[in-house]
C-alpha positions as CSV (number, residue, x, y, z in Angstrom):
1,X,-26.5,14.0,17.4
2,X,-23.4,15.3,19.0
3,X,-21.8,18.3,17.6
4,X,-17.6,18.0,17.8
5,X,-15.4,20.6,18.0
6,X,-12.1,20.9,15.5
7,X,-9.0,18.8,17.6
8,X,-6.2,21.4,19.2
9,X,-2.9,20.7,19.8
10,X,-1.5,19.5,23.0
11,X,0.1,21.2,25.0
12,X,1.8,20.2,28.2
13,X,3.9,22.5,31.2
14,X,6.7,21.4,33.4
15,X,7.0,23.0,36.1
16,X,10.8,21.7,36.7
17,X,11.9,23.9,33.5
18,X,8.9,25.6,33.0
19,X,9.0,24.8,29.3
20,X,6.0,24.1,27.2
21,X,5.7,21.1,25.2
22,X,3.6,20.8,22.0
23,X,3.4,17.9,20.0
24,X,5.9,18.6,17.5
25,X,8.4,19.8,20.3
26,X,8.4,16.0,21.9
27,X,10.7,17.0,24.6
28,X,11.7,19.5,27.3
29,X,15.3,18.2,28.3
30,X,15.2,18.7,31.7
31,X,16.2,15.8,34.2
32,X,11.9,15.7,34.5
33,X,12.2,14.3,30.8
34,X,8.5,15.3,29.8
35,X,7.3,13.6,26.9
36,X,4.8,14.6,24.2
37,X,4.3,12.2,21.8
38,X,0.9,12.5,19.7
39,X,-2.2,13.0,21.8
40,X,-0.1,11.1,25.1
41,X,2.7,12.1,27.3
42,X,4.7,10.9,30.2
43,X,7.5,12.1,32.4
44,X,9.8,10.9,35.3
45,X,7.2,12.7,37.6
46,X,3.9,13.6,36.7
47,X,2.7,16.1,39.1
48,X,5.7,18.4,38.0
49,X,3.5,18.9,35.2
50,X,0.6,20.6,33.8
51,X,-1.9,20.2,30.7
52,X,-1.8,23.6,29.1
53,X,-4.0,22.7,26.2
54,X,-5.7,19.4,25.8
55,X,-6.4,17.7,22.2
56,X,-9.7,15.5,23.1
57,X,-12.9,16.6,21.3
58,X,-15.4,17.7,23.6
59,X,-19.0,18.1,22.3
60,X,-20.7,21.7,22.2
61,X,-23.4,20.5,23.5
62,X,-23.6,19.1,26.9
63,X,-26.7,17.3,28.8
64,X,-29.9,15.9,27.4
65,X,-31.9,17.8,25.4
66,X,-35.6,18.1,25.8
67,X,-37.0,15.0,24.2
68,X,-34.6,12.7,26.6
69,X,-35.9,14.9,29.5
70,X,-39.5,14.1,28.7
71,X,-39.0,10.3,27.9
72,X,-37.0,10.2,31.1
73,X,-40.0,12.1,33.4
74,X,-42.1,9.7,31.2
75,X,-40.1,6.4,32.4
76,X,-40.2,7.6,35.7
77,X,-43.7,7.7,36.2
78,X,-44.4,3.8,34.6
79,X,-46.1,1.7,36.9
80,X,-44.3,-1.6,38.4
81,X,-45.9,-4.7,38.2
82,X,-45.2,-6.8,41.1
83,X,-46.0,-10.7,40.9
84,X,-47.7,-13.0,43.3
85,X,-46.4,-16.2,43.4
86,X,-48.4,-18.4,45.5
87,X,-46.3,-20.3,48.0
88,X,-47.0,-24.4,48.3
């Protein structure tokens, strides 16, 4: 099972006023309007801004651990049958 870490805040940069957003902020007030609202945000121009901190989960553990590896090598290695049909 997948281990998740606690959710942080986001937090979001623009680089118009150079102000960063958090959630609770919502706005900037710049003519870029940057917008934080929950886990989204949007703004008049998006490349004048930058995720500081983002709130996604991401797991501790990353890639397949060892039993996935051996039933993987195991899959791998299966034979393929092949039918013959005859032809008429």
């Amino acid at each position: 099972m997948v281990e998740l870490n606690e959710r942080t805040m986001l937090v979001v940069r623009c680089k118009q006023c150079n102000k960063e957003v958090k959630e609770g902020d919502h706005s900037c007030g710049c003519p870029n309007m940057l917008l934080v609202k929950c886990d989204t945000f949007t703004a008049s121009d998006l490349s004048k801004t930058i995720i500081v901190t983002d709130s996604r989960k991401r797991s501790k553990k990353e890639g397949l651990t060892d039993s996935d590896l051996a039933w993987q090598e195991q899959r791998r290695k299966r034979k393929i049958r092949r039918l013959n049909f005859e032809i008429r």
